[in-house]
mmCIF file of the N, C-alpha and C atoms, coordinates in Angstrom:
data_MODEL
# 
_entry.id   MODEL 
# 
loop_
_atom_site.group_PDB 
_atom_site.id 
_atom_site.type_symbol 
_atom_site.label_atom_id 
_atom_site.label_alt_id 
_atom_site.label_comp_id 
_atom_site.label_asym_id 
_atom_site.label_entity_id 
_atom_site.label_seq_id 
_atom_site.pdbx_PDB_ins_code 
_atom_site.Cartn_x 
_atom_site.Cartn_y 
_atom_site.Cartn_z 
_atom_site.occupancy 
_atom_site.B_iso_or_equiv 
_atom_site.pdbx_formal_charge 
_atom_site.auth_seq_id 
_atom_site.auth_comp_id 
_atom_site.auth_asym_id 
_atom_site.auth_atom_id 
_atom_site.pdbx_PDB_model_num 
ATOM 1   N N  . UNK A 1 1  ? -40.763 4.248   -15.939 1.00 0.00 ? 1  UNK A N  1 
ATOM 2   C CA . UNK A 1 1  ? -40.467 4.554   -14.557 1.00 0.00 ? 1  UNK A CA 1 
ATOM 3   C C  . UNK A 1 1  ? -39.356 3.632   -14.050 1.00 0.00 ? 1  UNK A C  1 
ATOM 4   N N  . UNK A 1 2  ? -39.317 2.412   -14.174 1.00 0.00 ? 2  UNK A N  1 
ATOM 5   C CA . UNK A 1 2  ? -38.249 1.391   -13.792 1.00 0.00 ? 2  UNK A CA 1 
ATOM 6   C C  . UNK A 1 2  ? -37.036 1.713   -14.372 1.00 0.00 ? 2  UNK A C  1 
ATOM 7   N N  . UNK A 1 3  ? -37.439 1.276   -16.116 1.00 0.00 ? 3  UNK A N  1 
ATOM 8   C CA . UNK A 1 3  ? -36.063 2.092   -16.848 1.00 0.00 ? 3  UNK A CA 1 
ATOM 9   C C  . UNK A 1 3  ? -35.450 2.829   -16.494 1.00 0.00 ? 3  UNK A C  1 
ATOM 10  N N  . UNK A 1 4  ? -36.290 4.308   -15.809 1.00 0.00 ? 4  UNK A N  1 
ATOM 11  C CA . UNK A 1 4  ? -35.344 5.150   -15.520 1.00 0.00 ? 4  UNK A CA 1 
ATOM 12  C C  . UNK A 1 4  ? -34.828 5.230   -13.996 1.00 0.00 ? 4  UNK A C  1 
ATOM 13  N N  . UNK A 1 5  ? -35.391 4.563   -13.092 1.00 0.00 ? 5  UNK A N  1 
ATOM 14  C CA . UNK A 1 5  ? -34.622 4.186   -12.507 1.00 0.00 ? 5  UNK A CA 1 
ATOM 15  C C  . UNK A 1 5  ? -33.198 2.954   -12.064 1.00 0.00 ? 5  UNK A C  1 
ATOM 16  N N  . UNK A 1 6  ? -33.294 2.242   -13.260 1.00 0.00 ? 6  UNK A N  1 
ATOM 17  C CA . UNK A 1 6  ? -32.400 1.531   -13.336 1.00 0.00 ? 6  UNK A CA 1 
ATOM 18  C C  . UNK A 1 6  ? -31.051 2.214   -13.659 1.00 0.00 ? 6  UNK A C  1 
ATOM 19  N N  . UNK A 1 7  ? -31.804 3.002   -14.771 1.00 0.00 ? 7  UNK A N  1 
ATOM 20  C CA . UNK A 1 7  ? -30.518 4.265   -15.518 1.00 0.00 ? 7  UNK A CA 1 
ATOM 21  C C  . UNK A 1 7  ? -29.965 5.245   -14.453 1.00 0.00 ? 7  UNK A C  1 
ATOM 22  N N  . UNK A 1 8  ? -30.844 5.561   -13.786 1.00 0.00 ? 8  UNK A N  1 
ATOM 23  C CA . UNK A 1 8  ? -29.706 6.503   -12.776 1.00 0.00 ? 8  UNK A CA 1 
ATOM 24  C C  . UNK A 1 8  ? -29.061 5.536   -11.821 1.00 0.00 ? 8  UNK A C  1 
ATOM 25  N N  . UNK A 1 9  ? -29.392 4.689   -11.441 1.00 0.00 ? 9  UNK A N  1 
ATOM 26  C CA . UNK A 1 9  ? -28.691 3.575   -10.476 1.00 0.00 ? 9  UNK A CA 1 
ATOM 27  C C  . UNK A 1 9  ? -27.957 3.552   -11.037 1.00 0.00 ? 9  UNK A C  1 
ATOM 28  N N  . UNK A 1 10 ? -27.366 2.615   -12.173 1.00 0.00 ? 10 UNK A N  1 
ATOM 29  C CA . UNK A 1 10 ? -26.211 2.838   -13.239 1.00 0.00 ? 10 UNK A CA 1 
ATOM 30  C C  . UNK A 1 10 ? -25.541 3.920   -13.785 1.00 0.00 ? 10 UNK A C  1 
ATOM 31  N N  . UNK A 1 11 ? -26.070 5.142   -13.571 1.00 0.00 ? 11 UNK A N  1 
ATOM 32  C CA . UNK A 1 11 ? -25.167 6.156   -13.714 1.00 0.00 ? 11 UNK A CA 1 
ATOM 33  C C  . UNK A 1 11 ? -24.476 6.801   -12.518 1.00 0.00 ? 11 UNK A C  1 
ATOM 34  N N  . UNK A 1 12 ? -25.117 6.269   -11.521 1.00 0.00 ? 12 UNK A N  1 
ATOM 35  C CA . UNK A 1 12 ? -24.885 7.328   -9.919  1.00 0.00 ? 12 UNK A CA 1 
ATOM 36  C C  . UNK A 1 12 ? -23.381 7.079   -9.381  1.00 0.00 ? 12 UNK A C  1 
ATOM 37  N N  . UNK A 1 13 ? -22.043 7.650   -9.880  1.00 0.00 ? 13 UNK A N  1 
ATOM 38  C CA . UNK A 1 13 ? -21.075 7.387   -9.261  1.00 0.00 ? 13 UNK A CA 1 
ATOM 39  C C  . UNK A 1 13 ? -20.786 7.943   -7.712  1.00 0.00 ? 13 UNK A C  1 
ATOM 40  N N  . UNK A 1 14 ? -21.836 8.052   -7.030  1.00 0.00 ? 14 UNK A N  1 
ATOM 41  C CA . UNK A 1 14 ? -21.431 8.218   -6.007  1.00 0.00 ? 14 UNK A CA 1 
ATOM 42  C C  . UNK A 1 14 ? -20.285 7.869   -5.020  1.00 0.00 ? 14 UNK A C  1 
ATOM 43  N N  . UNK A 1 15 ? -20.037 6.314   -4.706  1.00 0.00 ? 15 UNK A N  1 
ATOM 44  C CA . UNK A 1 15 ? -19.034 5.768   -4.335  1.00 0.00 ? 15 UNK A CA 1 
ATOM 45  C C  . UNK A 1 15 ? -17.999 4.894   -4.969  1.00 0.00 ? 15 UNK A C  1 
ATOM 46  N N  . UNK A 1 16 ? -17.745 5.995   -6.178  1.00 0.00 ? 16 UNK A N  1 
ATOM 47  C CA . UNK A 1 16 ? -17.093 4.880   -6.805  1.00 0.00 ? 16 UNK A CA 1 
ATOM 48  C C  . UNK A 1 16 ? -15.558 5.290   -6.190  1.00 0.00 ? 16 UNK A C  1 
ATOM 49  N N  . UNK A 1 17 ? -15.340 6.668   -5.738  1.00 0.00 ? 17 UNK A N  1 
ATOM 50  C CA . UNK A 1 17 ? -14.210 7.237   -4.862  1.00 0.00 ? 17 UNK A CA 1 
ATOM 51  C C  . UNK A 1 17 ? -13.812 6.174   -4.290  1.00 0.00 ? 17 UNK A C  1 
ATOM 52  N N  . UNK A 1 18 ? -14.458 5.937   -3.013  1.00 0.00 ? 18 UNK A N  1 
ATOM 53  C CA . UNK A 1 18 ? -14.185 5.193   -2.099  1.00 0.00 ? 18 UNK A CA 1 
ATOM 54  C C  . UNK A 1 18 ? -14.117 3.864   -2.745  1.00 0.00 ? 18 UNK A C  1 
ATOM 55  N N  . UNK A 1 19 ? -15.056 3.242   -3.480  1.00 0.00 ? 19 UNK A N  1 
ATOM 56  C CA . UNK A 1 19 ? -14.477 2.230   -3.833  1.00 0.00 ? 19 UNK A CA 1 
ATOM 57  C C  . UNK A 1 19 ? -13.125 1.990   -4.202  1.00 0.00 ? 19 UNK A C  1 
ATOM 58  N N  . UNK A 1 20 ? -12.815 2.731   -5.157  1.00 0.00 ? 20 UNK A N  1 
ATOM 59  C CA . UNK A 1 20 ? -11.321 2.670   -5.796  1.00 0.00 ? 20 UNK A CA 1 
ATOM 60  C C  . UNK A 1 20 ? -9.917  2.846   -4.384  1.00 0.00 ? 20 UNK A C  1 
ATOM 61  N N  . UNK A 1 21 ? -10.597 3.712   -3.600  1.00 0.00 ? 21 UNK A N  1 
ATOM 62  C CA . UNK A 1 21 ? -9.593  3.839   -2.292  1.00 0.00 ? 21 UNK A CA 1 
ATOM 63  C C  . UNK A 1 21 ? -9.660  2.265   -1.953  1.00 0.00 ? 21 UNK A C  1 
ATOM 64  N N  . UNK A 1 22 ? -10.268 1.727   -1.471  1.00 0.00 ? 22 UNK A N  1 
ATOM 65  C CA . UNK A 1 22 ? -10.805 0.197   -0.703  1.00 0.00 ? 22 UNK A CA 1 
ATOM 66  C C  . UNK A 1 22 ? -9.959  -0.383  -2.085  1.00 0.00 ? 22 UNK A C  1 
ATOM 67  N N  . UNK A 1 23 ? -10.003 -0.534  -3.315  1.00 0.00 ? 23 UNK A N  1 
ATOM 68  C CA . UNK A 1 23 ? -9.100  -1.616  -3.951  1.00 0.00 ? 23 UNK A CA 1 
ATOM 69  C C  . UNK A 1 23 ? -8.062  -1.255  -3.817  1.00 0.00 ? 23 UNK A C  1 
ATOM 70  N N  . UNK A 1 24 ? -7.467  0.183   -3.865  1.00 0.00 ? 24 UNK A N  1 
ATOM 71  C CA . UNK A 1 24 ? -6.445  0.060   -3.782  1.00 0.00 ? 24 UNK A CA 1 
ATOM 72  C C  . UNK A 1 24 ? -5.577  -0.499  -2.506  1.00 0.00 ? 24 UNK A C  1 
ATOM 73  N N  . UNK A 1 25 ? -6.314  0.214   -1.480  1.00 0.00 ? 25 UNK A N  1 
ATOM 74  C CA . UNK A 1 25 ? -5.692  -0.315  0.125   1.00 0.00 ? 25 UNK A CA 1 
ATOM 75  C C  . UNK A 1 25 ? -5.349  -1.577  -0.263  1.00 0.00 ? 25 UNK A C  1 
ATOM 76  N N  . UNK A 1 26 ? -6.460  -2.428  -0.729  1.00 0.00 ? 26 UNK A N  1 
ATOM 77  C CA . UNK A 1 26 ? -6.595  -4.059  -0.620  1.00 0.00 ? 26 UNK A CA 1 
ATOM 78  C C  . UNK A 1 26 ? -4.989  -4.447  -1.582  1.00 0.00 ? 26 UNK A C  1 
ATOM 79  N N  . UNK A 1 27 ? -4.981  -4.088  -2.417  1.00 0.00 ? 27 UNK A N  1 
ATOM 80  C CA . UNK A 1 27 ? -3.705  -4.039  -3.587  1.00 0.00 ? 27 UNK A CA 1 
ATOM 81  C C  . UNK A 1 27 ? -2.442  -4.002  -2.604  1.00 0.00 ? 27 UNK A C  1 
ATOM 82  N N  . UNK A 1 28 ? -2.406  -2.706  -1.791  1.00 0.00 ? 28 UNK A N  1 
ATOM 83  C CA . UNK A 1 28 ? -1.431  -2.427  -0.913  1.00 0.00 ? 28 UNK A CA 1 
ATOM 84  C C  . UNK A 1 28 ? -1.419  -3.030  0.464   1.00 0.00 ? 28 UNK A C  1 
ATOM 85  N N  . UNK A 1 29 ? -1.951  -4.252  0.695   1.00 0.00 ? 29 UNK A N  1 
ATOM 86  C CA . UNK A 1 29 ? -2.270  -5.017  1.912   1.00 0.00 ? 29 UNK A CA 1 
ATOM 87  C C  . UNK A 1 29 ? -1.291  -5.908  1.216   1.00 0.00 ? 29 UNK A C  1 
ATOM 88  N N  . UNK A 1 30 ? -1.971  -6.637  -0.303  1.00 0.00 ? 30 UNK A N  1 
ATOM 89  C CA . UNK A 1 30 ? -1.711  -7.992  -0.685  1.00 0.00 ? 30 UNK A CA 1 
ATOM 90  C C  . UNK A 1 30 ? -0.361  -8.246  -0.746  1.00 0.00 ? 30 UNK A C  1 
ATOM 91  N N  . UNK A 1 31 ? -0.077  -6.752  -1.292  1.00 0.00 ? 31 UNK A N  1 
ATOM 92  C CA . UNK A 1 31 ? 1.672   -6.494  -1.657  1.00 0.00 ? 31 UNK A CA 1 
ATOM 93  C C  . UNK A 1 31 ? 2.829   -6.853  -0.248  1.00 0.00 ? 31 UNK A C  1 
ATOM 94  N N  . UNK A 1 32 ? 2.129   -5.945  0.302   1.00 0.00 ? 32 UNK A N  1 
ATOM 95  C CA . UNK A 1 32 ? 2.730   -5.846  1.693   1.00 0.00 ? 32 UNK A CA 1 
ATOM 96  C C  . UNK A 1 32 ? 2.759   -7.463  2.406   1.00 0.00 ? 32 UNK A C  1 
ATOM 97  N N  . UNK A 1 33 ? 1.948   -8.637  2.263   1.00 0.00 ? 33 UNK A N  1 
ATOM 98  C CA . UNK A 1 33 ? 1.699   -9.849  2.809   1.00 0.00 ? 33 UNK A CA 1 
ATOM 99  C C  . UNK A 1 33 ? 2.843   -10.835 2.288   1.00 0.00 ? 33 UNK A C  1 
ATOM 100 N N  . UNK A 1 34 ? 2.791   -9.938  0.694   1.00 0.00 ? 34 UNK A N  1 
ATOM 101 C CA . UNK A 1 34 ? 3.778   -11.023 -0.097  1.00 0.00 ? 34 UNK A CA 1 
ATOM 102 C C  . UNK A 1 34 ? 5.027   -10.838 -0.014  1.00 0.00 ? 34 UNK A C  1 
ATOM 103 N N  . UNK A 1 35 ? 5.718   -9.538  0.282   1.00 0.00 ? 35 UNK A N  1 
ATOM 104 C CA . UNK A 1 35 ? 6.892   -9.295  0.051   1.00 0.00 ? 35 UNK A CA 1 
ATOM 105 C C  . UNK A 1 35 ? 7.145   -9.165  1.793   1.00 0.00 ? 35 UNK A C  1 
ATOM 106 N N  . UNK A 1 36 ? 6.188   -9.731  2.725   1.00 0.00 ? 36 UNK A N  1 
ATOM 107 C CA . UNK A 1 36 ? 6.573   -9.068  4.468   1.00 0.00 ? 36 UNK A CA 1 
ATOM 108 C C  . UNK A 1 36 ? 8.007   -9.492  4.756   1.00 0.00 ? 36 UNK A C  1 
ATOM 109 N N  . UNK A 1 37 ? 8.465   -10.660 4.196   1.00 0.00 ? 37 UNK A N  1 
ATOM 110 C CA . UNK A 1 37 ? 9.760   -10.939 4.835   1.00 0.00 ? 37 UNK A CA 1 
ATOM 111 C C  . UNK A 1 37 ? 10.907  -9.892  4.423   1.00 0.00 ? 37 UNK A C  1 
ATOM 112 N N  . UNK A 1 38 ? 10.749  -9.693  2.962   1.00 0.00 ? 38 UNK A N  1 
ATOM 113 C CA . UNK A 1 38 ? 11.842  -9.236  2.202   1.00 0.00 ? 38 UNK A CA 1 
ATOM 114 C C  . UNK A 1 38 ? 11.802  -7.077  2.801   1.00 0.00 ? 38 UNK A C  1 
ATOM 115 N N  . UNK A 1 39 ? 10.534  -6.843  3.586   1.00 0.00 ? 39 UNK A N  1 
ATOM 116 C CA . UNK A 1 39 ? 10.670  -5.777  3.829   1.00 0.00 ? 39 UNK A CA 1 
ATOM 117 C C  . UNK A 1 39 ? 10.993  -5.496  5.214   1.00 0.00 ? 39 UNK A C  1 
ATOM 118 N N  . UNK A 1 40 ? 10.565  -6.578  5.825   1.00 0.00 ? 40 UNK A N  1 
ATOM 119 C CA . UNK A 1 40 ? 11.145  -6.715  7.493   1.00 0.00 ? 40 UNK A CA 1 
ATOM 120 C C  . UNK A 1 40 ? 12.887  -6.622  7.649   1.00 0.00 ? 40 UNK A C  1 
ATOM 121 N N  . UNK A 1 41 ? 13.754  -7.667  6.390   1.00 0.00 ? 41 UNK A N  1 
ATOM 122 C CA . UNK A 1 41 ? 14.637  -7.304  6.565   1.00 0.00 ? 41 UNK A CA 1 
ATOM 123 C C  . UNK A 1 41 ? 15.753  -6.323  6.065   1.00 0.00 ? 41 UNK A C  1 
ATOM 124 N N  . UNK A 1 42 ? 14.687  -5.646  5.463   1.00 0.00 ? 42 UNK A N  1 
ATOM 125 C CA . UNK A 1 42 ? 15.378  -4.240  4.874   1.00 0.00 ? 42 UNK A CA 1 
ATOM 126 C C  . UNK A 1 42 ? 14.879  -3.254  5.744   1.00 0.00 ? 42 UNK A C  1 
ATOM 127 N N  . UNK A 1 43 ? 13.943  -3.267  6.423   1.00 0.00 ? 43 UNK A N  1 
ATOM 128 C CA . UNK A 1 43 ? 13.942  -2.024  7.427   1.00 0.00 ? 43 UNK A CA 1 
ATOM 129 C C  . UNK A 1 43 ? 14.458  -2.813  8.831   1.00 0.00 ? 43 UNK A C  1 
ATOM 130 N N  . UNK A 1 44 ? 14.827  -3.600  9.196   1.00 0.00 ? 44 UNK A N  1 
ATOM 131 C CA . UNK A 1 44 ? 15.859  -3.579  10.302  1.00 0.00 ? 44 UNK A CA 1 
ATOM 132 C C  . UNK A 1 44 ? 17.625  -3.771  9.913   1.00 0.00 ? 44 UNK A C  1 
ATOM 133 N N  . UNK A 1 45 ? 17.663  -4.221  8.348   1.00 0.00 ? 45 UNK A N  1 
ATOM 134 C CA . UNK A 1 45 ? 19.247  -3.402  8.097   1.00 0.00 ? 45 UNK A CA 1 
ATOM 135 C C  . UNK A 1 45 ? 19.284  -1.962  7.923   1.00 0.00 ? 45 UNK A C  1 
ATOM 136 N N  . UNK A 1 46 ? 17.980  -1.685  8.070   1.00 0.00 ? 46 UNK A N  1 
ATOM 137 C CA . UNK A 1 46 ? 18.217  0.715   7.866   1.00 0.00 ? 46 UNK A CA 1 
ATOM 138 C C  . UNK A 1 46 ? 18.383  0.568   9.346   1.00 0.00 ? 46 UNK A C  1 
ATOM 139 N N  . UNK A 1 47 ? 17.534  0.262   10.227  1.00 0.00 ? 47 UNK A N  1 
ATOM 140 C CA . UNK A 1 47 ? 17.941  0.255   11.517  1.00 0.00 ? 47 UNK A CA 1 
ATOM 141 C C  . UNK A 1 47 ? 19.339  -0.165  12.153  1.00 0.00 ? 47 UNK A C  1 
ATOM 142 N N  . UNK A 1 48 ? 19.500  -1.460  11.704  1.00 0.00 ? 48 UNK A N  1 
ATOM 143 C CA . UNK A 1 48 ? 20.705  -1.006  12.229  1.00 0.00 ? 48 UNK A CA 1 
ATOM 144 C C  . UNK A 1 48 ? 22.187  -0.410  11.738  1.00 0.00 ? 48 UNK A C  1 
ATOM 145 N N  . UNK A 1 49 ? 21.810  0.293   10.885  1.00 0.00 ? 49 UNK A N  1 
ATOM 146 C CA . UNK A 1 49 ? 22.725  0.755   10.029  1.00 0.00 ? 49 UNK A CA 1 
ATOM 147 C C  . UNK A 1 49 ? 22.647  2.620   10.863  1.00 0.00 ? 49 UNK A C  1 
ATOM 148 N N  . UNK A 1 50 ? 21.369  2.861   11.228  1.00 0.00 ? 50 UNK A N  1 
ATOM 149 C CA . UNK A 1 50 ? 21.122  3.630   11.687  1.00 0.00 ? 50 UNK A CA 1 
ATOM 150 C C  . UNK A 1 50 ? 21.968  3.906   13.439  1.00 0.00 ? 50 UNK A C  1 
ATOM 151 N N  . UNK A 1 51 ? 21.185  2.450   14.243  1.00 0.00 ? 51 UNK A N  1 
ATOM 152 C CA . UNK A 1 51 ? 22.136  2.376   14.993  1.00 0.00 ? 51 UNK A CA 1 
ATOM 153 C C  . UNK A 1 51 ? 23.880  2.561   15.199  1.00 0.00 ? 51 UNK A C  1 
ATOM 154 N N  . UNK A 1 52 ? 24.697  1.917   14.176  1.00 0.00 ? 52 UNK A N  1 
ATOM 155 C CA . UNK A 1 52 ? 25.627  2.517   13.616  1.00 0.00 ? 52 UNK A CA 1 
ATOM 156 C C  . UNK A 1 52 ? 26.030  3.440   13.779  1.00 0.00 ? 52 UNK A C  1 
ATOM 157 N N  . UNK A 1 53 ? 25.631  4.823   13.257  1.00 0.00 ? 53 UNK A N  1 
ATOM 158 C CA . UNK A 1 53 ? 25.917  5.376   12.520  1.00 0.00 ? 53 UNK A CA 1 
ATOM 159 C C  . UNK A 1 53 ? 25.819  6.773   14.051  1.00 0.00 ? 53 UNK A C  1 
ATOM 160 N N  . UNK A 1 54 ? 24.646  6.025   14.971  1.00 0.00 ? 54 UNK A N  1 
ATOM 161 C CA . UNK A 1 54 ? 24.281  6.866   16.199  1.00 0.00 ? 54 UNK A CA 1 
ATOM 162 C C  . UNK A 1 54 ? 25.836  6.727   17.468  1.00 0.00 ? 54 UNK A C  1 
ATOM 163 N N  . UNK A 1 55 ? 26.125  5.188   17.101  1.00 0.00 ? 55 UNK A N  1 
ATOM 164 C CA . UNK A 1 55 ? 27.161  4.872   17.986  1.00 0.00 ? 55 UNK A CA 1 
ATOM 165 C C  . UNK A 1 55 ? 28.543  5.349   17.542  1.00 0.00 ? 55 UNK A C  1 
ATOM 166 N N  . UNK A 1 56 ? 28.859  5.806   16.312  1.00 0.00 ? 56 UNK A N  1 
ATOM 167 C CA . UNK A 1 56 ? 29.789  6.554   15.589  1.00 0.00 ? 56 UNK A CA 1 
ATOM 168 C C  . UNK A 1 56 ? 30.042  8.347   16.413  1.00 0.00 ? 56 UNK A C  1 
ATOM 169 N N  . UNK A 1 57 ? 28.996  8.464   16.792  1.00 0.00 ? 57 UNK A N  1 
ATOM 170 C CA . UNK A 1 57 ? 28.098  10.147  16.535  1.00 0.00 ? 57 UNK A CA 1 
ATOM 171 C C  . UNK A 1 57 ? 28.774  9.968   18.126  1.00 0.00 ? 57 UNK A C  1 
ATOM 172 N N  . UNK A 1 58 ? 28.249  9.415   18.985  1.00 0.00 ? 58 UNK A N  1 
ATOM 173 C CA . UNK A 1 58 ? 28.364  9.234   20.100  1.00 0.00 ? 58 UNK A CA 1 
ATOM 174 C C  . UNK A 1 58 ? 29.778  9.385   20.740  1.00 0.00 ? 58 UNK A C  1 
ATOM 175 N N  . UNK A 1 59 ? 30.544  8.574   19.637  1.00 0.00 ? 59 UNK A N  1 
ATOM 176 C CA . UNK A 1 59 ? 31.921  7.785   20.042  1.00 0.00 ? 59 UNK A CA 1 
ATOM 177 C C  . UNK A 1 59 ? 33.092  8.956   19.634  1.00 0.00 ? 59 UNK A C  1 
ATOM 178 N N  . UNK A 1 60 ? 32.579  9.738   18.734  1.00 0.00 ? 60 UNK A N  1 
ATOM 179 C CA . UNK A 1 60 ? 33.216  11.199  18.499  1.00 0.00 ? 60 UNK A CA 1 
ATOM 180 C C  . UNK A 1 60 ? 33.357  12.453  19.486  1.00 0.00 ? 60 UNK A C  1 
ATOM 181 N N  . UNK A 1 61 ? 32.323  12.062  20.436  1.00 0.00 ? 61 UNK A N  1 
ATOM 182 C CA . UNK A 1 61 ? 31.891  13.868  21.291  1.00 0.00 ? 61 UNK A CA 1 
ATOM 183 C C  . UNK A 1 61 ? 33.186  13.498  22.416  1.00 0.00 ? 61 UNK A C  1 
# 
């Protein structure tokens, strides 16, 4: 009786979905913490490259 409930406990993948979602997030947190500087200043040179590119657009009409 124990045995076999030990065995389905150990077989029951119920949440192993979600688990794997939750490591991965965590993976994609850690990444994101380590590289924050190097991505802050690559999305405000798209920005202002963007800006740019609006004041170009503008400066034509």
């Amino acid at each position: 009786m124990i045995a076999a409930k030990m065995k389905s406990i150990w077989s029951d993948e119920s949440a192993q979905g979600s688990t794997e979602y939750i490591l991965l997030l965590a993976v994609v947190v850690i990444i994101g913490v380590i590289f924050k500087d190097k991505i802050k200043g690559m999305v405000t040179s798209k920005l202002g490259d963007v800006e740019t590119g609006m004041g170009r657009i503008s400066a034509q009409e």
